[in-house]
N, C-alpha and C positions, 0 to 999 in steps of 0.2 A: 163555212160550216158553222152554223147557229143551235141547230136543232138537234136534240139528242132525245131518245129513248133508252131509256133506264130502267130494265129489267134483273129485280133481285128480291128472292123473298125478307131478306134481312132488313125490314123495317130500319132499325137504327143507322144501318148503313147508306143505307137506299135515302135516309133525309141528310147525316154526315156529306155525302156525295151530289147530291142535288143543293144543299148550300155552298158546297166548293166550287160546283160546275158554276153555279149563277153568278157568284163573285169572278168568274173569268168570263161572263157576259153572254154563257150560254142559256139558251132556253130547255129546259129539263121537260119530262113528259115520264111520268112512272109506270111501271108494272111489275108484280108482284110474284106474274109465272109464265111460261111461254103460253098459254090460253089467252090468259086478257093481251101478251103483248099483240099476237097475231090479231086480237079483236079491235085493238088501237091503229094497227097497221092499217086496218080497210080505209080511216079516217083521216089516219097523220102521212106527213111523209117526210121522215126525220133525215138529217143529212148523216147519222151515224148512230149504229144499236150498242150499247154497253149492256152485254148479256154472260151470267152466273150459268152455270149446269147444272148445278144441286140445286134442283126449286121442285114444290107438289108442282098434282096438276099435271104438265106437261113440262119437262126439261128442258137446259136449255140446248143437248141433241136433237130432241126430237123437233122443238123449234126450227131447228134451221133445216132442217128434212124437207117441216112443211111449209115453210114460208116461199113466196113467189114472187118479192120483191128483190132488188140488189142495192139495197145500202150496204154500207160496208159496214164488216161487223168487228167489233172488239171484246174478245171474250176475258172477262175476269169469273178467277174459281182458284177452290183450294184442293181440286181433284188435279194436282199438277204433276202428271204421269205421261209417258209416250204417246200411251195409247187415247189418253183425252187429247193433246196436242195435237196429232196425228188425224184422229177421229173429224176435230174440229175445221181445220184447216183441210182437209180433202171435203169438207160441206160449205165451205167457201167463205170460210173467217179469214181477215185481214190481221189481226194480232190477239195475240193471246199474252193475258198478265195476272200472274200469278196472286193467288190472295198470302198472306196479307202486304199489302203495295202501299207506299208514300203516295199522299196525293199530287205531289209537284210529278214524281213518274207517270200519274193517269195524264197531266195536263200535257206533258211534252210527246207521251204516243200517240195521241190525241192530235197534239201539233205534227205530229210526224204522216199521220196519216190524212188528215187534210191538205200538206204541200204535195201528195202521190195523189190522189184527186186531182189535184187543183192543174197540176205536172199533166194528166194525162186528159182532161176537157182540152187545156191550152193546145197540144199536139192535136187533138181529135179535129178541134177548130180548124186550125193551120191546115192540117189534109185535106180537111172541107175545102178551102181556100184556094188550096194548090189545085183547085181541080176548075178552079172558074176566073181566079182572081189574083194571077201571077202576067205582068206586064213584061217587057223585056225593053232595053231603050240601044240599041245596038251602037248609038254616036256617042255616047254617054259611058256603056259599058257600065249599066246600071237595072237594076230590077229591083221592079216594084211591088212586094209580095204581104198582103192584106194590109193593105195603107203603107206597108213600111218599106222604107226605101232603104238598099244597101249599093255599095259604089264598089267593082272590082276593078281588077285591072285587065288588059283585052286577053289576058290568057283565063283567069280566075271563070271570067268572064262567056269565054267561050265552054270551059268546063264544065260548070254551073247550068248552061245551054244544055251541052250533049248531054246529060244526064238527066237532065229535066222532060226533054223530047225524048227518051228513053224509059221514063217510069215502068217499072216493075221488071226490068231487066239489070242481071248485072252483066255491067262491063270489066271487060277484062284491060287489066292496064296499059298490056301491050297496044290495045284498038285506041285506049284514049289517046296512048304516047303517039301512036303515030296519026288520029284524027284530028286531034287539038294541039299537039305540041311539036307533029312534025316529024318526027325524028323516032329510029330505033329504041328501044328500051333496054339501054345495057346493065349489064348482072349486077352493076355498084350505083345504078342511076338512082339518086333518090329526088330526084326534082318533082316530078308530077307530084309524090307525097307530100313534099313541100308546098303545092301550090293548092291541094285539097285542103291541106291544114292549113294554108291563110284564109282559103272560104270559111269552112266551118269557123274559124275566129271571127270572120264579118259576120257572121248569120246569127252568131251569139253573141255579140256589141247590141244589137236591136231585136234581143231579145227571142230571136227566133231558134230553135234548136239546131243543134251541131249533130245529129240525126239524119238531117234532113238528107244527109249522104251518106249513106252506110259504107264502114268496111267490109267485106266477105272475102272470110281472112282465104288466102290462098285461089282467089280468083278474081277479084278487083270492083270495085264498089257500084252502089245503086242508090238512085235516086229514090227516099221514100216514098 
């Protein structure tokens, strides 16, 4: 996240805030009301909007009414009521921060919502991945999933399998217990649990999400 659009009529602010941004080595781009910002938008394409509501012209609700881009948006304003929260966040704002705000707080929301970006490319990638570019090495007891290679063991192993060969279905623990582990699923078994949670621990060592197997509380897990 480099790029930012900075929409506020507050002149003095609007420069205060663009020298703060650029000493954390971002690239600033100004506007002054939701008209010019929308007319910036046709040209730029910022990795995040820092946008006011109180501004002429066009505010900044009406703004995101009529914008038809999806950067994510952070809204600062001193209208800090329910109903602007509310307002804002059902037209598709990612944070909202109250005026008047510390600039080390803009810097670290900021930080905050570049790692949920960044969080949710990385998974979007990976599903891409899983759909073309998941190896399986059955002597090894090893899979190889976008370059990255993790090692189970032959139970981890096989689970990992049935789930995988099963996308978009959940199973139920009882089919795992007795597909891959053999055995009845008695009322105090907590094994299979035990042998999901050492996957997801391998899957998260190399970086790949502990997601990849969901729980579905009350009827037994699924492969993303």
């Amino acid at each position: 996240m480099k790029n930012i659009l900075l929409v506020d009529d507050d002149l003095v602010l609007q420069s205060l805030l663009k020298s703060h941004l650029e000493a954390e080595h971002f690239i600033v781009t100004l506007a002054s009301d939701g008209q010019e910002a929308l007319e910036k938008l046709q040209h730029i394409n910022p990795d995040l909007i820092i946008l006011d509501i109180n501004m002429p012209k066009l505010n900044g609700i009406e703004m995101l009414k009529l914008r038809n881009d999806k950067t994510p948006v952070m809204v600062i304003s001193s209208l800090d009521t329910e109903r602007e929260r509310v307002s804002v966040f059902e037209l598709g704002a990612d944070d909202f921060l109250s005026k008047p705000f510390s600039q080390r707080e803009l810097i670290v929301r900021i930080r905050a919502i570049q790692r949920r970006i960044e969080l949710v490319r990385n998974e979007s990638e990976i599903n891409d991945d899983l759909a073309t570019d998941v190896l399986f090495d059955d002597s090894s007891y090893s899979v190889s999933i976008s370059s990255k290679e993790v090692s189970f063991t032959q139970t981890e192993f096989k689970l990992f399998k049935y789930l995988f060969e099963r996308k978009g279905r959940v199973i139920a623990k009882q089919e795992l217990q007795l597909r891959v582990l053999q055995k009845e699923l008695g009322q105090f078994d907590r094994n299979l649990d035990m042998h999901i949670s050492n996957t997801r621990r391998k899957l998260a060592a190399i970086q790949l999400p502990k997601s990849l197997i969901n729980t579905v509380r009350g009827k037994g897990y699924s492969f993303a």
